[in-house]
N, C-alpha and C positions, 0 to 999 in steps of 0.2 A: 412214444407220445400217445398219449390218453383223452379222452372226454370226459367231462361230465355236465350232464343233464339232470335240470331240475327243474320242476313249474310248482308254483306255487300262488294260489289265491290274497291278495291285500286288498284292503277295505279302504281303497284310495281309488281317484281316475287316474288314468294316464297321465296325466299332464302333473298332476301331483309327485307322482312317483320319478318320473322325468327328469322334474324339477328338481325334485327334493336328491338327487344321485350326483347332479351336476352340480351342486351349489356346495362349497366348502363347508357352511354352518348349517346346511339340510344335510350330508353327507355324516358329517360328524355329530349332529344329533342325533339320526337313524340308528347309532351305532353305539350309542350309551354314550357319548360324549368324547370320544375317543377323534383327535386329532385329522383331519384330513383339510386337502388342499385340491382345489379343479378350476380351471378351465373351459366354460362349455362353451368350444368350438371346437372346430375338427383340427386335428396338432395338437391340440392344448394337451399341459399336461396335467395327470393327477397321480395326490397319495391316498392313503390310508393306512388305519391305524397307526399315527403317528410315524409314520415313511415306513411302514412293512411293506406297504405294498405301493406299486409306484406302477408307470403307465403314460401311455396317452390316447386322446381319442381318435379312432380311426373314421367313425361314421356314427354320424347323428342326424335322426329324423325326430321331431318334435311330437313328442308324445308318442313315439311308434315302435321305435330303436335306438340303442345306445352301443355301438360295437368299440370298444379297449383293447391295447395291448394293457399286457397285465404279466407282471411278475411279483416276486418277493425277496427279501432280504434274504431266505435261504435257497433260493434259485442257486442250482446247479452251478457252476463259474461255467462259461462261454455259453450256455445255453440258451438256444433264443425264447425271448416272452412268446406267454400265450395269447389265445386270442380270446376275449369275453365280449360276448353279445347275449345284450336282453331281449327279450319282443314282447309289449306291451301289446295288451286286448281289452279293450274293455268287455267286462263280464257284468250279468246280473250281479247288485253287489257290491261292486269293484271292479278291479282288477285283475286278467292271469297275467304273472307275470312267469314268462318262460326264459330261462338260460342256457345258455351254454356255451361252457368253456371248455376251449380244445386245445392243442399241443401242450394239455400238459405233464410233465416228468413223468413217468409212471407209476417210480416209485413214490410218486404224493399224491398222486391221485385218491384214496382214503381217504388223507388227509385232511385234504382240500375241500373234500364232498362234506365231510362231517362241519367243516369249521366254517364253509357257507351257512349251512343250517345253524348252527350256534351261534357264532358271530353277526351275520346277517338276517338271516329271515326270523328267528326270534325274537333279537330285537328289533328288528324294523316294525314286527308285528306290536310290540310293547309300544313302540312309540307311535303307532299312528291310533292305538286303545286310547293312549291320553288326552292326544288329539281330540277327539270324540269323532262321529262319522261324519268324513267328507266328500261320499259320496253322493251328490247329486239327485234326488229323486226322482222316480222316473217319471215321463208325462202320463197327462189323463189322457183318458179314452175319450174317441168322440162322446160328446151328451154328458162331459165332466164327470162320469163315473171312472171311478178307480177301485181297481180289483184290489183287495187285500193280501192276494197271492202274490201283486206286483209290486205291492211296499215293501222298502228294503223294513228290517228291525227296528224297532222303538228302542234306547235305549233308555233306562231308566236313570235320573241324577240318585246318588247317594249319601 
């Protein structure tokens, strides 16, 4: 049994990103449109893409952590699911979002690392660009000045 670890930066808060994991039609948006089913309470269960991957939640803090068992349709026969926990932080920005999944097969491990990133973090990234940004600006400073260093991006309409 294996890990993998990944962090990566989204242009959401916590709560968005939270949100948007635990909700069947946020789930399956984030993902190109691709079928999922959840649960958000501890027990509940969930899929993804279209029952590949299946699960239930072990531990959920609102806006903080999301910890899963988590398997897939090509899961080994007898072997047990792994374990998926996210930990959200809010960052200049956004979000870090840090993962990691553990006990998993070995031999998929590659696998699995590559098709996070493809599967998930590229399009999550795509869909929260169409979105446009939802994160929060940050407060002024005392005497209502606001440093220009502390504005998130301007984005342009096109």
């Amino acid at each position: 049994m294996d890990n993998i670890r990944l962090v990566t930066i989204l242009p959401a808060t916590p709560e968005q990103l939270y949100d948007a994991w635990l909700s069947s039609h946020g789930h399956s948006a984030m993902t190109g449109g691709v079928p999922a089913t959840t649960e958000a309470r501890v027990g509940g269960r969930h899929t993804a893409w279209d029952g590949y991957i299946s699960g239930r939640n072990i531990e959920l803090v609102k806006g903080k952590k999301i910890v899963q068992e988590w398997k897939t349709s090509e899961w080994p026969h007898g072997y047990p699911a792994s374990r998926l926990e996210f930990t959200l932080t809010a960052k200049e920005g956004g979000t870090e979002l840090e993962m990691v999944h553990s006990k998993v097969p070995a031999e998929q491990v590659a696998d699995y690392s590559s098709g996070w990133k493809s599967s998930y973090w590229e399009p999550l990234k795509e869909y929260l660009a169409k979105r446009g940004p939802r994160v929060p600006p940050r407060k002024r400073r005392a005497g209502g000045a606001s440093s220009p260093l502390m504005r998130p991006p301007r984005h342009r309409s096109r």
